[in-house]
C-alpha positions in Angstrom: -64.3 -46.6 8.9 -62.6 -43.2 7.9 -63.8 -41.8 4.9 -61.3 -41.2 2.3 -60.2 -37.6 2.2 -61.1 -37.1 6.3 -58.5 -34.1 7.7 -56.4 -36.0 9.9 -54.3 -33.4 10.5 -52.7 -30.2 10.1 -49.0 -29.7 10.7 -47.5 -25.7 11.9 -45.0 -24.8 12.2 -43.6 -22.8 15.9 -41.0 -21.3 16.7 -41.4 -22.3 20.6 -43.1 -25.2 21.1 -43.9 -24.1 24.7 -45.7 -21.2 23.9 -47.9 -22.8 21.4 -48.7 -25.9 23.1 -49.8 -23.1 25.9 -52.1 -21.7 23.1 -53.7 -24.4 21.3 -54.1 -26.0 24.6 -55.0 -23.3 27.3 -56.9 -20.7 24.9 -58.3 -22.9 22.0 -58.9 -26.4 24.7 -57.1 -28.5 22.3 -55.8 -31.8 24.4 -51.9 -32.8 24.3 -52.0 -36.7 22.6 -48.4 -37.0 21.8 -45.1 -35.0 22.0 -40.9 -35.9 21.1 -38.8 -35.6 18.5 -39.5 -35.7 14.9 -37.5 -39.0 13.6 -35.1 -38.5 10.9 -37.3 -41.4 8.3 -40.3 -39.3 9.2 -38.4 -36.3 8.4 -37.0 -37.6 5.3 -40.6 -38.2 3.7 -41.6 -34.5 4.3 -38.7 -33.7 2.3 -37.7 -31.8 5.3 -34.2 -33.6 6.4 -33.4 -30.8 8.6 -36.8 -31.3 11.2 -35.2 -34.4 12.1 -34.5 -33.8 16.1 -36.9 -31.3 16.1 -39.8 -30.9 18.8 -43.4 -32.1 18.0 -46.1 -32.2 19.8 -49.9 -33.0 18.5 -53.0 -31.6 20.3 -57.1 -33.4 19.3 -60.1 -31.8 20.1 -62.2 -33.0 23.2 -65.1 -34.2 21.0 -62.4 -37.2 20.5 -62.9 -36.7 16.4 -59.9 -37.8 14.7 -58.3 -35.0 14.1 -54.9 -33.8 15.3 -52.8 -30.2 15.6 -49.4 -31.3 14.7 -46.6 -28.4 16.1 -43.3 -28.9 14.7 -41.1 -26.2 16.5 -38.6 -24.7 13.5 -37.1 -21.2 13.8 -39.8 -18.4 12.3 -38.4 -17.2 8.6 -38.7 -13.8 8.2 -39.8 -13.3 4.8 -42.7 -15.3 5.6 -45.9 -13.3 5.0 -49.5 -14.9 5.9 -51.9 -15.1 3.0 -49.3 -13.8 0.3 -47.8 -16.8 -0.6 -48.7 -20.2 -2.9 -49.5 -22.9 -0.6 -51.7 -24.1 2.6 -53.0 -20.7 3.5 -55.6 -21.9 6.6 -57.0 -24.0 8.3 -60.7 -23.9 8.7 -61.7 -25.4 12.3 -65.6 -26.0 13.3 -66.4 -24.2 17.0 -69.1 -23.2 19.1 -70.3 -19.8 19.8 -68.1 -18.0 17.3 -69.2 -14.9 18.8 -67.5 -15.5 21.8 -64.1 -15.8 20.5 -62.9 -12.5 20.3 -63.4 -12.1 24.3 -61.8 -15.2 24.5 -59.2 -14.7 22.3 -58.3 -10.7 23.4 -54.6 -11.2 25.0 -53.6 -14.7 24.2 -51.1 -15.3 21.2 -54.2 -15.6 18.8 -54.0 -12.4 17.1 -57.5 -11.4 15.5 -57.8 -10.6 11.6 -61.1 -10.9 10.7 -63.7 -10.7 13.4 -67.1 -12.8 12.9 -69.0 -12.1 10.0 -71.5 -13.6 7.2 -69.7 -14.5 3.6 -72.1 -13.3 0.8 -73.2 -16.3 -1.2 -72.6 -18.5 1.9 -74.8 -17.1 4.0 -76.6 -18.4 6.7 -74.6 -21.8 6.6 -71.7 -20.7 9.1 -70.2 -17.7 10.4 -66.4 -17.6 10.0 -63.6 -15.6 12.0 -60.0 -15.6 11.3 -57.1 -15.4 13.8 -53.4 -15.9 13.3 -51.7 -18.1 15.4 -48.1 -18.2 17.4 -46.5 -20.1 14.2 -48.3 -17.1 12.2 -50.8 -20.2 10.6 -53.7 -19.0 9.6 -56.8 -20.7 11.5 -60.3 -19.9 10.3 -62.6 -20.8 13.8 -66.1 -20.9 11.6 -69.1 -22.0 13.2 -72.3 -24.2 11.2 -75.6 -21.9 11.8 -77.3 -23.5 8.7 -77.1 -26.4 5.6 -75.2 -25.6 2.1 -76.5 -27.6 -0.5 -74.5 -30.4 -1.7 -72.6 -30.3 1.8 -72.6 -32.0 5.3 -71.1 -29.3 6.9 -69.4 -30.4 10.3 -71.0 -29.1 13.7 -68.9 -28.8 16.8 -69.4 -31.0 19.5 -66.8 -28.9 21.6 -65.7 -25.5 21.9 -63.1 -25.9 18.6 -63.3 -29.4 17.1 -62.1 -30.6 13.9 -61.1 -29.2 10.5 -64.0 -27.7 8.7 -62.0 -28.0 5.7 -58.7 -26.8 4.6 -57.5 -23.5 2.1 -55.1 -23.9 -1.0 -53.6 -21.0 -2.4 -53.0 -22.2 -5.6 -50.9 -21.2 -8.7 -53.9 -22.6 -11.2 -57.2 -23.1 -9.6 -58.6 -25.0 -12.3 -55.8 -27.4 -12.4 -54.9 -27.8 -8.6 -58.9 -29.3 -8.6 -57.9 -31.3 -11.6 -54.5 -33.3 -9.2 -56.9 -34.0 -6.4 -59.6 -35.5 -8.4 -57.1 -37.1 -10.5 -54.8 -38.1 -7.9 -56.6 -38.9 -4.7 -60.1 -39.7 -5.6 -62.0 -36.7 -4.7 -64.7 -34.7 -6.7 -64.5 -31.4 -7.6 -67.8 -29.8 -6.5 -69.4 -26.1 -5.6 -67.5 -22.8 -7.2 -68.0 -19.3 -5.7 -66.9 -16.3 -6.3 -67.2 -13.8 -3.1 -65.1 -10.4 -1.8 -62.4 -12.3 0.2 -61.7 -10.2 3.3 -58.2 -11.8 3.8 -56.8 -11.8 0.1 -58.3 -8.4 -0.4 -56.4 -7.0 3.0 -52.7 -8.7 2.0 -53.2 -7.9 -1.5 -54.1 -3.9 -0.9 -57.0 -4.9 -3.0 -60.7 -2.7 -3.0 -63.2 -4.5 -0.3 -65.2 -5.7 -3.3 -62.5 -7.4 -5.4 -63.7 -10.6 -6.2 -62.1 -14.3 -5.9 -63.1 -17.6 -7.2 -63.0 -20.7 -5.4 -63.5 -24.7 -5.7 -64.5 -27.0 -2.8 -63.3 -30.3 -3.6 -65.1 -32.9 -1.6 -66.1 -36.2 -1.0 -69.0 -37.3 -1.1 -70.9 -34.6 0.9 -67.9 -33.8 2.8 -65.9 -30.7 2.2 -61.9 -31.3 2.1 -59.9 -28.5 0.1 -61.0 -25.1 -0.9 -58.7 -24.2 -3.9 -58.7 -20.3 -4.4 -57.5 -18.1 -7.2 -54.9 -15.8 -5.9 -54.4 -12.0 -7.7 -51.1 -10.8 -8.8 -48.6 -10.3 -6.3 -48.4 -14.1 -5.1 -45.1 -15.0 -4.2 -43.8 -18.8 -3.4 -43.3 -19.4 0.0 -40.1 -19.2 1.8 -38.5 -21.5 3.6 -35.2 -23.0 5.5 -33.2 -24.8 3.7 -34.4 -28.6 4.6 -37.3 -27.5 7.0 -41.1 -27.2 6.7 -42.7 -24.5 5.3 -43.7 -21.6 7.6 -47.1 -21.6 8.9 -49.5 -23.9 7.8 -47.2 -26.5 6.5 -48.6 -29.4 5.8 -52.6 -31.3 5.7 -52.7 -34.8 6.2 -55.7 -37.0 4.7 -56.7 -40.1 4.7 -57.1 -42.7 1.6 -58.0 -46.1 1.2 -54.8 -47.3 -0.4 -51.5 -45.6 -0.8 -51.0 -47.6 -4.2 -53.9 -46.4 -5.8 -52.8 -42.6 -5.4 -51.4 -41.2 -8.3 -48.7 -39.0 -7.0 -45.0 -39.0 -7.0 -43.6 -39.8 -3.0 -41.1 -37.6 -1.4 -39.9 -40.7 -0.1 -41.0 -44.7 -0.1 -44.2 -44.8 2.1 -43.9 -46.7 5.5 -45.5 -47.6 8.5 -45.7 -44.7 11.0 -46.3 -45.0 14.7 -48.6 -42.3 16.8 -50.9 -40.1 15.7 -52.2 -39.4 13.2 -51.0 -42.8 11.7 -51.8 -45.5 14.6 -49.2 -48.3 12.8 -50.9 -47.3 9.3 -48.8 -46.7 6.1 -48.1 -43.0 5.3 -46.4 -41.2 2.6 -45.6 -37.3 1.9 -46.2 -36.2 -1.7 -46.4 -31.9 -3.4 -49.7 -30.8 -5.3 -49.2 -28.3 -7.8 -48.7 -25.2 -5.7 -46.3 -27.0 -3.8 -48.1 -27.6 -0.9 -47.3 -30.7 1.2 -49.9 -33.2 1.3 -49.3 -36.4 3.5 -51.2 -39.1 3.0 -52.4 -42.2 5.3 -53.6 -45.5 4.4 -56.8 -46.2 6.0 -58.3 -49.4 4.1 -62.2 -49.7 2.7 
């Protein structure tokens, strides 16, 4: 059984699907599952009309976890800005050998931003690195060295596996926490507050500037981590009809698509491929706009 709230996927966007099926699958070892066009009832229940005829192709780590890349090749917008705006701002990805990845990584499309490094008041549970992709998404590659209490942190069981958890850049911290507790079923649980490297760097803001976070879970696993952005946030741009740049949408799993509380984009339906396998799926906005989809998994 899939427990509710499992990452099933998360959707960038690409400006040439070539190129970044080259990358996730030649530099990062992410295997091709599925690739055509995005239908226009799919399309429609993003709330992206446009994407319909658009490329797709998703990629799942070797470990066979059920987890997919989804690349939806849209054209780049050039007002987008990693890490400045409201919305998905990464996604967090379990690996092996974290300090391996910057050989690995030097002249591929993966463009380094944070090498490895502890996280005060983390530390030792895992050792994050962040890299920017070909679609400018964010992708933290962070690898489990330890246990955090309250937290079944996932290990690898390949060189990048599945999502560690996912990162909301959110209007109202407390609040965002609030909708997925409310909405979905999910408990808020640890708050931090540590130097961000990332925010700090887009924001121009001293190394020590402090931000506070929330993981929401369930259970023991982690799911969203909901951050307080400073001043200077702006809302994401996009194309008329299209995704939003970047990191553009998570998919998770729930037990029931009637028992979420959340207004659809449009009426669920059954969805063939992955990450849906004939299940019911429906698209709906958390409060920082942010595109949640949602799949019916039963239990």
């Amino acid at each position: 059984m899939i427990p509710r709230g499992t990452i099933l996927a998360g959707t960038i966007t690409v400006p040439d699907l070539a190129d970044a099926i080259a990358a996730w699958r030649g530099v990062l070892g992410l295997l091709p599952c599925d690739e055509g066009v995005v239908d226009a009832g799919l399309a429609a229940s993003w709330g992206a009309p446009a994407c319909a005829g658009r490329r797709f192709a998703t990629l799942r780590p070797a470990s066979g976890a059920p987890f997919r890349i989804r690349l939806v090749e849209q054209p780049a917008h050039p007002d987008f800005v990693p890490t400045t705006t409201y919305g998905w701002a990464a996604y967090e990805l379990t690996v092996e050998d974290v300090f391996g990845w910057p050989r690995r990584l030097a002249g591929s499309a993966f463009e380094i931003i944070g090498p490895p490094r502890t996280i005060a008041n983390m530390e030792p549970a895992f050792i994050p690195m962040q890299v920017l992709g070909p679609g400018r998404e964010m992708v933290y590659l962070n690898e489990v060295v330890g246990t955090m209490p309250g937290f079944d942190l996932p290990r690898a069981a390949c060189p990048v596996d599945k999502a560690f958890i996912v990162v909301l850049a959110a209007r109202d911290r407390a609040a965002s926490v609030r909708w997925y507790v409310e909405a979905l079923g999910l408990e808020e649980s640890a708050t931090f507050t540590i130097p961000y490297t990332m925010i700090n760097r887009a924001f121009g803001l001293p190394a020590d500037h402090q931000t506070t976070l929330t993981m929401v879970a369930s259970g023991t696993m982690p799911v969203v981590e909901v951050d307080d952005y400073p001043q200077g946030v702006a809302e994401r741009p996009r194309h008329a009809g299209m995704l939003p740049p970047g990191n553009a949408m998570v998919t998770l799993a729930v037990p029931g698509l009637d028992d979420c509380r959340v207004e659809w984009l449009a009426e669920p339906a059954r969805r063939a491929g992955a990450p849906y396998e004939g299940r019911r799926a429906g698209t709906t906005r958390g409060l920082a706009g942010e595109l949640v989809e949602l799949v019916e998994v039963g239990g």
